[in-house]
C-alpha positions in Angstrom: -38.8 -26.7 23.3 -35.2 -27.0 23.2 -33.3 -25.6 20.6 -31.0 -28.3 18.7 -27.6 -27.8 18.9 -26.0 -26.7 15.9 -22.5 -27.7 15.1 -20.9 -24.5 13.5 -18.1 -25.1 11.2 -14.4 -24.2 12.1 -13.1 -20.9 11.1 -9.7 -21.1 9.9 -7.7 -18.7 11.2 -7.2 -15.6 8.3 -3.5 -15.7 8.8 -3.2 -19.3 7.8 -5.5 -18.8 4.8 -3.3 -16.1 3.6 -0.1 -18.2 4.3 -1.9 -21.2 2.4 -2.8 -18.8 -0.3 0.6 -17.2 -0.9 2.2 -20.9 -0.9 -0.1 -21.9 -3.3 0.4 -18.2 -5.2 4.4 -19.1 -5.1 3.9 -22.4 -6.6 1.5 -20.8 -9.7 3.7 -18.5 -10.2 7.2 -20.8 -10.2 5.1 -22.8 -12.8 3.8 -20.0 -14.9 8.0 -18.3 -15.1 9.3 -21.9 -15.7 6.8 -22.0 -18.7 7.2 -18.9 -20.0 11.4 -19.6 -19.8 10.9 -22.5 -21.7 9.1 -20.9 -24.6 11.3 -18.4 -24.4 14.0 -21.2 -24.5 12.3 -22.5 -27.5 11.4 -19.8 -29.4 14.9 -18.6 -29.1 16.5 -22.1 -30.6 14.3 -22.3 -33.7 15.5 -18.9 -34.7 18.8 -20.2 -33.9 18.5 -23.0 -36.4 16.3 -21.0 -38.9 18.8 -18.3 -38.8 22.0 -21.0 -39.8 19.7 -22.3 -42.4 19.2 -18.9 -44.3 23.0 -18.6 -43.9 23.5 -21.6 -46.0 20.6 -20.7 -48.4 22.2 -17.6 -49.2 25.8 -19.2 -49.0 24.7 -21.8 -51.7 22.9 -19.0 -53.9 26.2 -17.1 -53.6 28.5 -19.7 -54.5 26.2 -21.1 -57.3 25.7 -17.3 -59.0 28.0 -14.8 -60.7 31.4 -14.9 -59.2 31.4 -11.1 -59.1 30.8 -8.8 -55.5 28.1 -6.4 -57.2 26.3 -9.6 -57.7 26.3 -11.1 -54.2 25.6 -7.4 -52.8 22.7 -7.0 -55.7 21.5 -10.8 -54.1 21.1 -9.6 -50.7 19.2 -6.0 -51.0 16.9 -7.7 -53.3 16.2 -10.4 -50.8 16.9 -8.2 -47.4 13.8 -5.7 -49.6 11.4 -8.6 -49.7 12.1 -9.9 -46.6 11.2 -6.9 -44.9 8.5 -6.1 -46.7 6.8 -9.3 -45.8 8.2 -9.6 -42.1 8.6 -5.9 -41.9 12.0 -6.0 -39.6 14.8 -7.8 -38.5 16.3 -8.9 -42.2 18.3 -6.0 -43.2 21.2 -6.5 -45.4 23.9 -6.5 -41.9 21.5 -8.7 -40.6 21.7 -11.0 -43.7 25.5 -10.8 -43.6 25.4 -12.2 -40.5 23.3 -15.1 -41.0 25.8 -15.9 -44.1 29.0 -15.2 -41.9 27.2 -17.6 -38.8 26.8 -20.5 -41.3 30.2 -19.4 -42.6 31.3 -20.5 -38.9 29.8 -23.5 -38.2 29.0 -25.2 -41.5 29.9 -28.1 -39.8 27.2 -28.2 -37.0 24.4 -30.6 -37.6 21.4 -28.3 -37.3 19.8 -29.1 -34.4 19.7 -28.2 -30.9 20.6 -30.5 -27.6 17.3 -31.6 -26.3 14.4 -33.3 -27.7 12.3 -30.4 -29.5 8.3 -30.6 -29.9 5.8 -30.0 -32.9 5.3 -26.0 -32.5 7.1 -25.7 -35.9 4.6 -27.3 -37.8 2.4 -24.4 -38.1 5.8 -23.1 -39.8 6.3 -25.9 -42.5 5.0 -24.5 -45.5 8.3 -23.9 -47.6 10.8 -26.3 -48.2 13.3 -25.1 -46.1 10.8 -24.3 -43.3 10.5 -28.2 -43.7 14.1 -29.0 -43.5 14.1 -27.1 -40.6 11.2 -29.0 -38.7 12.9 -32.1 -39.9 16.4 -31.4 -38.7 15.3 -30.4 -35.4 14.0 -33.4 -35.2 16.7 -35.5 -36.4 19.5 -37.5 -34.4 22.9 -36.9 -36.0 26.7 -37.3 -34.8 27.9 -34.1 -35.4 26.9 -31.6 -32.8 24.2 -29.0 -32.9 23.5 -25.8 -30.9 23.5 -24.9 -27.3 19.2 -24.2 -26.1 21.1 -21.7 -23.6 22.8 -19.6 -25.8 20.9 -16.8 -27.8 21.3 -15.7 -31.4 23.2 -12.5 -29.9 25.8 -15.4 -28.5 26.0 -17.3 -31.7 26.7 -13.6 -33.5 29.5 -12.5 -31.3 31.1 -16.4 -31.0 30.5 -16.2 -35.8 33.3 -13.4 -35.0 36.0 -15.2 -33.7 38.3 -16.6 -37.0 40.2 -19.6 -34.8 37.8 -22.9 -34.8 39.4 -24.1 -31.6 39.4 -20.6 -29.5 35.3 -20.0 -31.1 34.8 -23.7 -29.2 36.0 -22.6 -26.3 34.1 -19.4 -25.5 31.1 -21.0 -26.7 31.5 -24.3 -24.1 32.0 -21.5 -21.8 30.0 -19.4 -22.0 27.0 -22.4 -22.2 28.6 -23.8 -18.8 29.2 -20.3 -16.8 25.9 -18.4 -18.6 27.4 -16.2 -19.9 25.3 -13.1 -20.5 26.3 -11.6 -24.0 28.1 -8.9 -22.8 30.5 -10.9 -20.7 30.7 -13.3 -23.8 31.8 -9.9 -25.7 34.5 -8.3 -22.8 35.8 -12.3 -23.1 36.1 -12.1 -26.4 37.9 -8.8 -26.5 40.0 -9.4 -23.5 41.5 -12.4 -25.8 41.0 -15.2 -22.6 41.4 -18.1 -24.3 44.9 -16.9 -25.2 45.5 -16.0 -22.1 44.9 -19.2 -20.5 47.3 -20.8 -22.8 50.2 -19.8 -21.3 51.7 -22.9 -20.1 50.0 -25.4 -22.1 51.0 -27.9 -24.8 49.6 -29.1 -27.7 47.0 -31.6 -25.7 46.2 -28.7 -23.5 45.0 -26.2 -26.0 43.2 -29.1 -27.9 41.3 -29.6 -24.2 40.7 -26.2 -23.8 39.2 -26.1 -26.9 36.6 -29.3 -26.4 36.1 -28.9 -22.6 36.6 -25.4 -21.9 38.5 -24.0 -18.8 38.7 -27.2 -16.4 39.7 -26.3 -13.0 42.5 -29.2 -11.6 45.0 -27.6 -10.2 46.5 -23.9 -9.2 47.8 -23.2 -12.4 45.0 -23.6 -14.2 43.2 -20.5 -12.6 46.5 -18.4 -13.8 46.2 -16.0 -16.8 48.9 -14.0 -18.3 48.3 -11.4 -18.1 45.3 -10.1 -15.8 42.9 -7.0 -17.8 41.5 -4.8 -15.6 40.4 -2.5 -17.8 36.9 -2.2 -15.9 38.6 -0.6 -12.9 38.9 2.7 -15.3 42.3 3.5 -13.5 44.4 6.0 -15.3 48.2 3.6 -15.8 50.3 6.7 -14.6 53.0 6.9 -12.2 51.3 8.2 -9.0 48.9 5.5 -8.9 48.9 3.7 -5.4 48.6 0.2 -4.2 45.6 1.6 -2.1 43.9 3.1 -5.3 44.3 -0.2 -6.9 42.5 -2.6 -4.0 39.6 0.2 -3.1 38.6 -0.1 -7.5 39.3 -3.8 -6.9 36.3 -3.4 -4.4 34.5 -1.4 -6.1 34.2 -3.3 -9.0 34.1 -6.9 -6.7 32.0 -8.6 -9.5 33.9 -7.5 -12.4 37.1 -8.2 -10.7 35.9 -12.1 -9.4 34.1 -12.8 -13.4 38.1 -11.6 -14.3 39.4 -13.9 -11.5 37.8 -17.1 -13.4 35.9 -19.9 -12.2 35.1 -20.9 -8.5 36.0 -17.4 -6.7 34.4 -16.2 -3.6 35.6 -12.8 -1.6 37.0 -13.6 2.0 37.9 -9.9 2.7 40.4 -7.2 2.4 43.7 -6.3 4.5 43.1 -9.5 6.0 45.3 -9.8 9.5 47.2 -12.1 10.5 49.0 -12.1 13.5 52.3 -14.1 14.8 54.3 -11.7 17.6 53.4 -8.7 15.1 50.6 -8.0 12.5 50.5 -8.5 9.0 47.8 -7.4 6.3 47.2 -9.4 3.1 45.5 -7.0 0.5 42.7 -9.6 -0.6 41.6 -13.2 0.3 39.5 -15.2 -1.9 38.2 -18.8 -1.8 37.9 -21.1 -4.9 35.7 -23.7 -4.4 36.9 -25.9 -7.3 40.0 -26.3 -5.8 39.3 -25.9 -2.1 41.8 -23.7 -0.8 42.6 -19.7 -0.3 43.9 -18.2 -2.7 45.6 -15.0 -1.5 46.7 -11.7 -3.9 49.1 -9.2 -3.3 48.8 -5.8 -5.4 51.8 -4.2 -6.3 52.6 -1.0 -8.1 55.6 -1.4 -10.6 58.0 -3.3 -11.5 58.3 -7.3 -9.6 60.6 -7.7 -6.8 62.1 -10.3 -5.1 61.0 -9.5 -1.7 57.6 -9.5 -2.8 57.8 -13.2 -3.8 59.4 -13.7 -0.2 57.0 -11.7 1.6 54.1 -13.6 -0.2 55.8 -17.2 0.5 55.6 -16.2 3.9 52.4 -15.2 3.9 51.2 -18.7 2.1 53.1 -20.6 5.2 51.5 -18.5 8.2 48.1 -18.7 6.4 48.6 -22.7 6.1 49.5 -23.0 9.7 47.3 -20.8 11.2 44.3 -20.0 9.1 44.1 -22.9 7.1 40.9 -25.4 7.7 40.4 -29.4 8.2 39.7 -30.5 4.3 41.3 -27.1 2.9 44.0 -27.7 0.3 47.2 -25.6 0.6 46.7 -21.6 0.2 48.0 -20.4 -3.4 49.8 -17.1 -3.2 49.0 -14.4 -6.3 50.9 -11.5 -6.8 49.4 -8.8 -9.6 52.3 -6.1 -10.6 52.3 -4.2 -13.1 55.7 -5.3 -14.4 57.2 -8.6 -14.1 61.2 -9.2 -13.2 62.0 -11.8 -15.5 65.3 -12.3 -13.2 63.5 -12.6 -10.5 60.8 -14.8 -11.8 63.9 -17.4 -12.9 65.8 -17.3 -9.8 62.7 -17.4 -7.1 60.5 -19.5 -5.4 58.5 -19.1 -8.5 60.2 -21.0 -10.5 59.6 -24.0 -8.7 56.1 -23.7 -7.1 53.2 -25.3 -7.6 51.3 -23.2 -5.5 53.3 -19.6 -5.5 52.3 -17.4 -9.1 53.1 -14.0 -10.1 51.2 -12.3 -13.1 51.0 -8.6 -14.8 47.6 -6.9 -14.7 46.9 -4.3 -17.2 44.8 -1.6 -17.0 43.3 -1.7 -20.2 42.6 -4.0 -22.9 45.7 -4.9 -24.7 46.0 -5.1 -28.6 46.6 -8.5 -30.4 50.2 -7.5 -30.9 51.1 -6.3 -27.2 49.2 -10.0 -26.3 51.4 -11.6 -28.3 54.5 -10.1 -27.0 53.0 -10.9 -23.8 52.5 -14.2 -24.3 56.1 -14.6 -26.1 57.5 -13.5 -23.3 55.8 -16.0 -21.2 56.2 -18.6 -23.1 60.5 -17.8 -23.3 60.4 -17.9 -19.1 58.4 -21.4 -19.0 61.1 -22.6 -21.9 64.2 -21.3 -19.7 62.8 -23.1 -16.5 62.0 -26.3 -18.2 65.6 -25.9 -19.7 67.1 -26.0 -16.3 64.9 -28.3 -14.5 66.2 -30.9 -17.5 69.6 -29.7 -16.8 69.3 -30.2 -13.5 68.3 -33.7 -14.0 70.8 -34.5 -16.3 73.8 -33.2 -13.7 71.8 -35.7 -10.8 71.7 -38.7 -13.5 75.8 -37.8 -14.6 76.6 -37.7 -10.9 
């Protein structure tokens, strides 16, 4: 008798189950990370908030007590001792301090963070402030709360800066740019925000202050001076423009995060050729404002043929570098000294696209900033001086 024909079912091919599998594995795990970053996220934000609403407990208790220091410091071991005792760590007296000095710096926050929260922190509601706390995370006010990407270590280091408008500012920034907290800190220190106020007014540091660093134009990637502390460069002498560019390169992602916003590496002793060679220390490209930004290293003191061998530099780039939907090339020179002669009488006095700036090799004091920054500020005064002049010679003629 004939033996029926079986149909036998289709092996798939192994490789295809493993490729199916490890799709299916990558997809898991993007959910499972995603999840776990968003408790993280959450957990992080509630201590955030809870943290600001000790500060004003112990604030209140403060100002409402004994007017005497033995007092306040009597309040906080006794609470820092019970704390710990019940949580065991994490509520030592510094700690403590710095709740009070993080209320201190944003008293005016609403408490609440950016995005809709959920119920995890009714498990929590058992005291009356642990209520408060569910309720004003859940509450809808005008004045504005707390970042979900920024850490308590963030909001620490940002309660340290004393100037309301420069805290703003590294805290928009260092939400937009993610900031880890050590680049938050070496900000901080490296006194940016001053830095980038070189040539504004009024309505500029006000905008710096509620948007952060906005990218426009070439001047607004220009600091006064540049650190460059990271490069660990001794600032002697018999340093050369070589020594300079190879700790540049060594220390690429220092040196672009100190560069600002939008910077991408091109190369180094970059050649360019028209009836001879010529090398251009480092290219970059910003992305923000479209266009090569070229920087020439120089050892000492500012000279005038560096501003003219940079000028020609930004014209042969232009014309034969330069691509279809690139803006014009801006030209940076980093010296350790600038000509203040020199910076009056150039070509950069009247570019827009032409800079010069002093790097430092280490972190400079608040005082040496604000001669810096004086300084500056004298050499924009003297130019706009003569530009009105100028005008007011064309408008007499």
């Amino acid at each position: 008798m004939p033996k029926k024909s079986q149909i036998q079912p289709q092996s798939v091919p192994t490789p295809l189950i493993q490729a199916s599998h490890g799709s299916l594995m990558d997809r898991v795990v993007s959910i499972l990370e995603q999840a776990r970053a968003n408790v993280a996220r959450s957990i992080n934000s509630n201590m955030v908030i809870a943290y600001w609403l000790i500060g004003r407990e112990i604030v209140e208790a403060l100002q409402s007590g004994e007017n005497r220091a033995e007092y306040g410091e009597n309040l906080l071991n006794d609470l820092s001792e019970r704390l710990t005792k019940r949580y065991r760590r994490g509520y030592s007296v510094t700690n403590l301090r710095y709740f009070r000095l993080f209320y201190q710096a944003f008293s005016e926050r609403a408490p609440e963070i950016h995005h809709s929260t959920s119920d995890e922190l009714a498990a929590f509601a058992r005291s009356g402030v642990l209520t408060d706390l569910k309720t004003a995370l859940e509450r809808k006010q005008e004045r504005r709360g707390f970042s979900p990407n920024l850490s308590w270590t963030h909001y620490r280091a940002l309660s340290k800066v004393d100037h309301p408008a420069e805290r703003r500012f590294y805290e928009i920034e260092a939400d937009k740019a993610g900031w880890s907290v050590s680049v938050l800190d070496r900000q901080i220190h490296s006194f940016l925000f001053a830095r980038l106020l070189k040539s504004r007014d009024k309505e500029g540091v006000l905008a710096l202050a509620e948007q952060g660093q906005v990218v426009s134009q070439p001047i607004d990637i220009i600091k006064q001076p540049y650190v460059l502390d990271f490069l660990a460069l001794p600032d002697e002498a018999r340093l050369h423009e070589s020594d300079l560019e190879t700790a540049i390169i060594e220390n690429l992602q220092l040196f672009l995060l100190e560069l600002g916003k939008g910077f991408a590496f091109v190369a180094r002793q970059y050649r360019i050729t028209e009836s001879q060679h010529f090398f251009i220390d480092l290219v970059f490209y910003n992305f923000l404002l479209k266009c090569f930004v070229l920087v020439d290293l120089k050892i000492g003191r500012l000279e005038h043929q560096d501003v003219g061998q940079m000028d020609m530099y930004l014209r042969m780039f232009d014309e034969l570098k330069r691509g279809e939907g690139d803006n014009p090339t801006v030209g940076l020179i980093l010296c350790a000294e600038k000509d203040e002669v020199v910076a009056r009488y150039s070509i950069l006095h009247e570019s827009q696209q032409l800079f010069a700036s002093k790097y430092m090799l280490y972190l400079p004091t608040e005082e040496e900033l604000r001669r810096e920054l004086a300084r500056e500020r004298d050499q924009i005064q003297a130019r706009q001086q003569s530009v009105k002049g100028d005008d007011d010679t064309s408008s007499g003629l």
